[in-house]
Residue, then its C-alpha position, 0 to 999 in steps of 0.5 A: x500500500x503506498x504510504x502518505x501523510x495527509x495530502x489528498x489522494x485526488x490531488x495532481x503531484x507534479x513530478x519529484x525528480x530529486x536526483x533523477x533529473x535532467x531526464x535526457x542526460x540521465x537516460x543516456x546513461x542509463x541506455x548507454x549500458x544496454x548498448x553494449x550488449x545489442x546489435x543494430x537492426x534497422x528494419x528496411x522496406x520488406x513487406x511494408x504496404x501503404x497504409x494512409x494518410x494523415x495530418x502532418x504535427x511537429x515532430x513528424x518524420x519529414x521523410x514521409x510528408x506527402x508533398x502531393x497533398x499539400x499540391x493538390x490539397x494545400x493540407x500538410x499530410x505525411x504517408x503512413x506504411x504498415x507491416x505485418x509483423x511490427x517491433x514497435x515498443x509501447x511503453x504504458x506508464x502508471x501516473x496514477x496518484x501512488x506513484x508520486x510517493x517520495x520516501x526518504x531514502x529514495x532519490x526521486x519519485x516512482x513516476x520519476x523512475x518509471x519516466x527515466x526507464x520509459x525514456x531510456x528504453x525509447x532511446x534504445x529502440x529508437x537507436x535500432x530503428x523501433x518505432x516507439x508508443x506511449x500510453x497512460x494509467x491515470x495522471x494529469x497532463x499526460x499526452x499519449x502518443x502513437x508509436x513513431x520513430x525518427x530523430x524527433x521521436x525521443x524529444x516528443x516522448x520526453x516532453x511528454x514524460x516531463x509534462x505529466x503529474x501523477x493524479x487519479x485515484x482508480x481504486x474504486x474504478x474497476x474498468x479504468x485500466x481496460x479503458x486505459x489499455x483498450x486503446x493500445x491493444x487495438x494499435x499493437x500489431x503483432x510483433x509489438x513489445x508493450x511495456x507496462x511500468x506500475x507500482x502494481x499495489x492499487x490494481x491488486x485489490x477486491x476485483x482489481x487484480x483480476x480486471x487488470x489480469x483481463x486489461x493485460x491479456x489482448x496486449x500479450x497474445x496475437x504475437x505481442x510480447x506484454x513484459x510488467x515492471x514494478x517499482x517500489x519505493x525503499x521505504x515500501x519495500x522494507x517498511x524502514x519505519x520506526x516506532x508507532x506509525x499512523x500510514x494513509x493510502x494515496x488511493x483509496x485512503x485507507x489508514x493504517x496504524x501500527x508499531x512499524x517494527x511488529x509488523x516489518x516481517x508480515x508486511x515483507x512476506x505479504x509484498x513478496x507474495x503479491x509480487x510473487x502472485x502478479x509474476x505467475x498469473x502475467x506468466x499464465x496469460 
């Protein structure tokens, strides 16, 4: 359960960056240590087809504008292909009220961390020719984007990681995160690798869990690849408190009050077998 004080679960909290920031320069780094161990493999031409048009906005590959539209049409249009098989990346980010939990210990907030891995896994696939997507769990300021590829495409996503604030509060919506990755298993094509980055506690209650396991199943099947990461605070993970505690939920708002000590052992082993428990059902699927 993530921990608060008495700040209101419905409010919007911008990002808290601390040390994580700027998020270019630290995703470089980041994506710097899974080059080593890759090969480049830019996709060219082979079972490409036509797919359409649509209007042009900043950012777009200028490679594809479609400069018979604009003659004829006086429209700023760019040319879209398909392929059968897609290596696209759809990275699909909690922003929900939760991950904006700092602890003490931590260098930045769980939406911190997820934007950094987001962005460091886009600039990766973006390196090897990978068309790059970008989905939301709640938030404030969020700004989804179709998958694209080209020199512009990490500058969009990271404008888009930056704007958002985590806000919303889902526990007691359960058809919010199928409304929220229905959009992506209709654009995956097969082939796809969707990246789902959440803290995964406020999904696992009552109905949640299996609403969420239902929302996951059509982004890993027809030959897509769904891969969960979870990111926990320290102070979530080992429940670093001392002493009598009064924790409050950031979703939900349920209170806790407990001697920190007494309970570290039960609360550990219960975390454990949740993660434990998400890892075999996202397996079965």
């Amino acid at each position: 359960m993530p921990l608060a004080s008495d700040r209101a679960s419905l409010a919007a909290f911008p990002i808290d960056w601390g040390g994580l920031a700027p998020l270019r320069l630290k995703s470089r780094a980041v994506a710097e240590g899974v080059y080593a161990g890759m090969h480049r493999s830019i996709r060219k031409g082979a079972g490409v087809e036509f797919g359409g048009q649509r209007p042009y906005v900043p950012g777009d590959d200028l490679r594809f504008f479609d400069r018979r539209a604009l003659l004829r049409h006086d429209r700023l249009m760019v040319r879209e292909f398909e392929t059968e098989t897609d290596r696209a990346l759809w990275l699909c980010i909690d922003a929900t009220a939760s991950m904006s939990y700092r602890g003490r210990r931590a260098p930045g907030a769980k939406l911190a961390y997820a934007a950094l891995i987001a962005a460091a896994m886009a600039r990766v696939a973006l390196a090897t020719g990978d068309p790059v997507g970008l989905a939301w769990l709640g938030g404030a300021g969020t700004h989804g984007l179709p998958a694209m590829a080209g020199r512009e495409a990490f500058e969009r996503i990271v404008g888009a990681l930056e704007a958002t604030s985590a806000a919303q509060d889902w526990s007691g919506d359960a058809g919010a995160i199928e409304r929220a990755l229905a959009p992506v298993a209709k654009k995956a094509r097969r082939g796809a690798v969707v990246l789902l980055i959440s803290d995964l506690l406020d999904l696992a209650h009552e109905s949640g869990a299996e609403r969420a396991l239902s929302a996951f199943t059509p982004l890993s099947t027809g030959g897509r690849t769904l891969i969960a990461l979870q990111v926990l605070d320290p102070s979530e993970a080992e429940l670093d408190f001392e002493g009598n505690v009064r924790l409050r939920a950031l979703e939900g708002g349920a209170v806790v009050e407990a001697d920190a000590g007494a309970v570290r052992a039960q609360y550990k082993a219960r975390l454990a077998a949740l993660a434990d428990g998400w890892a075999r059902a996202l397996a079965s699927r």
